[in-house]
PASETOR-833428 format. One record per residue: residue in one letter; x, y, z of N, C-alpha, C in turn. Coordinates in steps of 0.02 Angstrom, whole numbers, padded with zeros to 5 digits, always signed. Layout:
N
aXYZXYZXYZ ...
END
This chain:
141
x-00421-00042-01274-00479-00081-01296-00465-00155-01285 x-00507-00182-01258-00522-00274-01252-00537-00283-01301 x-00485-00374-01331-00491-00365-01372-00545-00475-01355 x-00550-00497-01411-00591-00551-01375-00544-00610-01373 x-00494-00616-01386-00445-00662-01356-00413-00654-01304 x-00406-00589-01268-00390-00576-01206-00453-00620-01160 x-00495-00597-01185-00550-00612-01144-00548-00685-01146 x-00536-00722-01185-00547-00794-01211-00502-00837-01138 x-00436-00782-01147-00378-00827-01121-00387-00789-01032 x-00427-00761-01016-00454-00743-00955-00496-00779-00938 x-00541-00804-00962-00576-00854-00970-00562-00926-00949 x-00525-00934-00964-00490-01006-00988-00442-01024-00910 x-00426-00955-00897-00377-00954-00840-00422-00961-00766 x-00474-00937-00775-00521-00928-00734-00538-01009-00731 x-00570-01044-00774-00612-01107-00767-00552-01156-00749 x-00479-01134-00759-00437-01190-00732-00438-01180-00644 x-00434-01099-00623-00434-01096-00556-00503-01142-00519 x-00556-01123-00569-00602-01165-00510-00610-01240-00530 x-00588-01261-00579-00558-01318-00588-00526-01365-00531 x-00462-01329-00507-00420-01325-00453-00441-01340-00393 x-00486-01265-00376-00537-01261-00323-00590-01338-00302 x-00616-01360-00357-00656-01425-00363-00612-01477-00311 x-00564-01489-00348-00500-01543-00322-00489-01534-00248 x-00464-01463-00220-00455-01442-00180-00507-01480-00117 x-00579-01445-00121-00624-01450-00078-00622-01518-00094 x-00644-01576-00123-00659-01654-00105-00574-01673-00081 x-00519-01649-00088-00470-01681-00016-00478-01641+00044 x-00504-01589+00044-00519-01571+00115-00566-01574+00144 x-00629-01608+00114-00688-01655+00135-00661-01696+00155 x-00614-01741+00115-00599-01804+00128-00575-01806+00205 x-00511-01743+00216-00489-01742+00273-00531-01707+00343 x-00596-01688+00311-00635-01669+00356-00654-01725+00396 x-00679-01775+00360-00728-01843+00361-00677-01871+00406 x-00608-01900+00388-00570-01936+00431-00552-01898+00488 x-00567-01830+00482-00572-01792+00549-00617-01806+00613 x-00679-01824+00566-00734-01821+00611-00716-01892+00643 x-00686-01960+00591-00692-01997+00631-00631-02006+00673 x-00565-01963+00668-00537-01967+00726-00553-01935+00791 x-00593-01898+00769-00640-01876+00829-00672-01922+00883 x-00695-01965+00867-00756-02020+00907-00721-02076+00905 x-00663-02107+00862-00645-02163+00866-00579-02167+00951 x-00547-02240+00928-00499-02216+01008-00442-02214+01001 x-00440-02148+00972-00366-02129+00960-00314-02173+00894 x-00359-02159+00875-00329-02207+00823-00264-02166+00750 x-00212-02208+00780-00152-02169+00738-00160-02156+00664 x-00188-02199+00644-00193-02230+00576-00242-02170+00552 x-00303-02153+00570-00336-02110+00564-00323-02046+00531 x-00273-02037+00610-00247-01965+00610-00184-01940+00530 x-00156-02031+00516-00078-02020+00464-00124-02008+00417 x-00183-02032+00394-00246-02036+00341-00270-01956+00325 x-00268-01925+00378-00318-01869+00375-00248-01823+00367 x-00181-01809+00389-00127-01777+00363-00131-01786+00311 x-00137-01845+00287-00098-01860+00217-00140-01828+00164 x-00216-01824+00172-00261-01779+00145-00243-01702+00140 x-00214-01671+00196-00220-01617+00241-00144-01586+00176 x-00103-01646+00180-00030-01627+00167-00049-01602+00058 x-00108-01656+00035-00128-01648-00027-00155-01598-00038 x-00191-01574+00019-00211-01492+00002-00174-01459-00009 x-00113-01448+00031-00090-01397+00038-00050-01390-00035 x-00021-01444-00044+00007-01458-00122-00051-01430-00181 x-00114-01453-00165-00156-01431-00216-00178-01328-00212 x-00152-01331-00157-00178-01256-00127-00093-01205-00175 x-00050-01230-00161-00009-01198-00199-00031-01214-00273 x-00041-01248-00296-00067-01221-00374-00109-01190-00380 x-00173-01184-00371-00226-01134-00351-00182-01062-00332 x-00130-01065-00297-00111-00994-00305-00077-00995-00344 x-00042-01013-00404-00010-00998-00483-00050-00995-00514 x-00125-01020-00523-00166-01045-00552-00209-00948-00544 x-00193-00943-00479-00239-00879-00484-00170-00797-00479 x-00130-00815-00499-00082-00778-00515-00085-00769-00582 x-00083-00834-00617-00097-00828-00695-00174-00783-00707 x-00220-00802-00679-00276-00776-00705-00262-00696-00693 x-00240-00660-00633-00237-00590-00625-00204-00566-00671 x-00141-00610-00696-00110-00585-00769-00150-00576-00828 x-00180-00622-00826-00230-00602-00891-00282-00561-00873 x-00297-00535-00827-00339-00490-00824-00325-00430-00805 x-00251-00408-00823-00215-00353-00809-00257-00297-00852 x-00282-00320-00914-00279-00272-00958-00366-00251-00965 x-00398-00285-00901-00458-00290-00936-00493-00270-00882 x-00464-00249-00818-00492-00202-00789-00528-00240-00723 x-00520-00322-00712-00556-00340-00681-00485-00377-00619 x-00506-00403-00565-00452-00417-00532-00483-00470-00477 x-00431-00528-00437-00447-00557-00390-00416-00590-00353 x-00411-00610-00300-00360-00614-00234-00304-00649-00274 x-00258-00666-00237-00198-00713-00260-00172-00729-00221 x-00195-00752-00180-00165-00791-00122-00220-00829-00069 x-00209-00888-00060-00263-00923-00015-00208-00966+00020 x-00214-00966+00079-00173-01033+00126-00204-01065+00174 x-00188-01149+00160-00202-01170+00218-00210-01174+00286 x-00151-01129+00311-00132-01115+00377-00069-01168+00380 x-00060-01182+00448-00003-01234+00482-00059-01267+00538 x-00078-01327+00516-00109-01388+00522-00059-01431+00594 x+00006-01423+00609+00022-01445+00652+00015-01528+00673 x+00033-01557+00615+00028-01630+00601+00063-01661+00638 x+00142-01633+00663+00181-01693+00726+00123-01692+00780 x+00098-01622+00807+00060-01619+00864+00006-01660+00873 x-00032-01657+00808-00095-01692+00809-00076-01759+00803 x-00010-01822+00790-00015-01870+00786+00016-01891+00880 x+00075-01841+00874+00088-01874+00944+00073-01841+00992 x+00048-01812+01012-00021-01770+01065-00087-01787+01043 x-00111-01838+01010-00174-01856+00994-00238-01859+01049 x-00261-01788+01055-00321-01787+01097-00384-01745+01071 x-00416-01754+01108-00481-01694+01083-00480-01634+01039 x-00447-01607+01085-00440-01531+01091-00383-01520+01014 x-00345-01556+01016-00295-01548+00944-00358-01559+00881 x-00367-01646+00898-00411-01638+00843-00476-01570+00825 x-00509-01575+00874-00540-01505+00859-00532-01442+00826 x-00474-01446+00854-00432-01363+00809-00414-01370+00754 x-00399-01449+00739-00374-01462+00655-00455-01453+00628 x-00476-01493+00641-00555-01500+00614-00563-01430+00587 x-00571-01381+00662-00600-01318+00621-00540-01273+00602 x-00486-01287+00594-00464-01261+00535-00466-01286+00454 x-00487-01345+00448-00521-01370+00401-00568-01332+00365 x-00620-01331+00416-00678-01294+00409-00678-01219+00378 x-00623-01207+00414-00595-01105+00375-00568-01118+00311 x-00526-01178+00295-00496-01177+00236-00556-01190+00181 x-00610-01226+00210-00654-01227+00160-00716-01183+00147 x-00718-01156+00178-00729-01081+00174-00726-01038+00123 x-00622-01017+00146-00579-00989+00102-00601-00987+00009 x-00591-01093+00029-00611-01086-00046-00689-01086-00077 x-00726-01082-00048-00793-01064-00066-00789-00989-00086 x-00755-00936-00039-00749-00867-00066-00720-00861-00140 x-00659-00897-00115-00621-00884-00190-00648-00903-00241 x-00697-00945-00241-00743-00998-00296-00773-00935-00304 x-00821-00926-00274-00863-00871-00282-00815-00805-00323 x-00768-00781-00308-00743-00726-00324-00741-00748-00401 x-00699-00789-00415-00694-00809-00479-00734-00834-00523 x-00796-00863-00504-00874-00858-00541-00877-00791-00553 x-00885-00752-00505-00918-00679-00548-00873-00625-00595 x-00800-00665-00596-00759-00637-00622-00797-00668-00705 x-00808-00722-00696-00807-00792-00742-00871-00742-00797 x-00943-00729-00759-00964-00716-00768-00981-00645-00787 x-00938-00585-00780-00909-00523-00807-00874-00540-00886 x-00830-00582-00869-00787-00603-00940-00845-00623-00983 x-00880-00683-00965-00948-00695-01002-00982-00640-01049 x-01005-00573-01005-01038-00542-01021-00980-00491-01091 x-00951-00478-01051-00871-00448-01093-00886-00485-01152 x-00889-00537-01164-00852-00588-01234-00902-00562-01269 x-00986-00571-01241-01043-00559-01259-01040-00493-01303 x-01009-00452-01286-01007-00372-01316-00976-00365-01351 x-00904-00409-01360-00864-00413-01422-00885-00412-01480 
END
């Protein structure tokens, strides 16, 4: 039997992951944006160290998001509900893209950008309706 502090602290674990998630997506906007403009600008180094350095904060923020959603599957061991635990950036290839700085690199960073934010739109999503099961759960308590 669920009891409603399980649920509480499922809860709780949940709103920190998309918490997380929040953070996540505006640095990889951020590094989208300086994407786009190393795209059109002329080659500009500075750009490119700008949009790593974004790129490099994800990935830092992307490993908590996966403790963050390790913790939550723990608390929801007992309650019957479950959700991924693992999301990665990929390998972004940052020496390449600064000192091979052309089109075609940037492009591929770009849209791997684009997948990572994605990624976390799923996982957002997954964990809303988790969010929103627990909701209903607490509701019945």
């Amino acid at each position: 039997m669920v009891d409603r502090r399980e649920v509480q602290e499922a809860k709780a674990a949940a709103q920190e992951v998309l918490r997380l998630l929040d953070e996540v997506e505006r640095t990889l906007r951020g590094a989208r944006n300086w994407g786009f403009f190393d795209l059109v600008s002329q080659r500009s180094m500075l750009s490119s160290l700008i949009k790593f350095g974004k790129i490099n904060k994800a990935e830092d923020q992307l490993r908590q998001v996966q403790g963050a959603l390790q913790r939550l599957q723990k608390e929801l061991g007992d309650i019957s509900l479950s959700v991924r635990d693992s999301l990665n950036i990929g390998n972004f290839q940052a020496f390449i893209d600064i000192a091979f700085d052309n089109m075609i690199v940037d492009w591929l960073t770009q849209s791997r950008i684009h997948e990572t934010l994605r990624e976390v739109n799923y996982v957002r999503r997954e964990v809303q309706q988790v969010l929103t099961r627990l909701d209903r759960m607490e509701r019945e308590l």
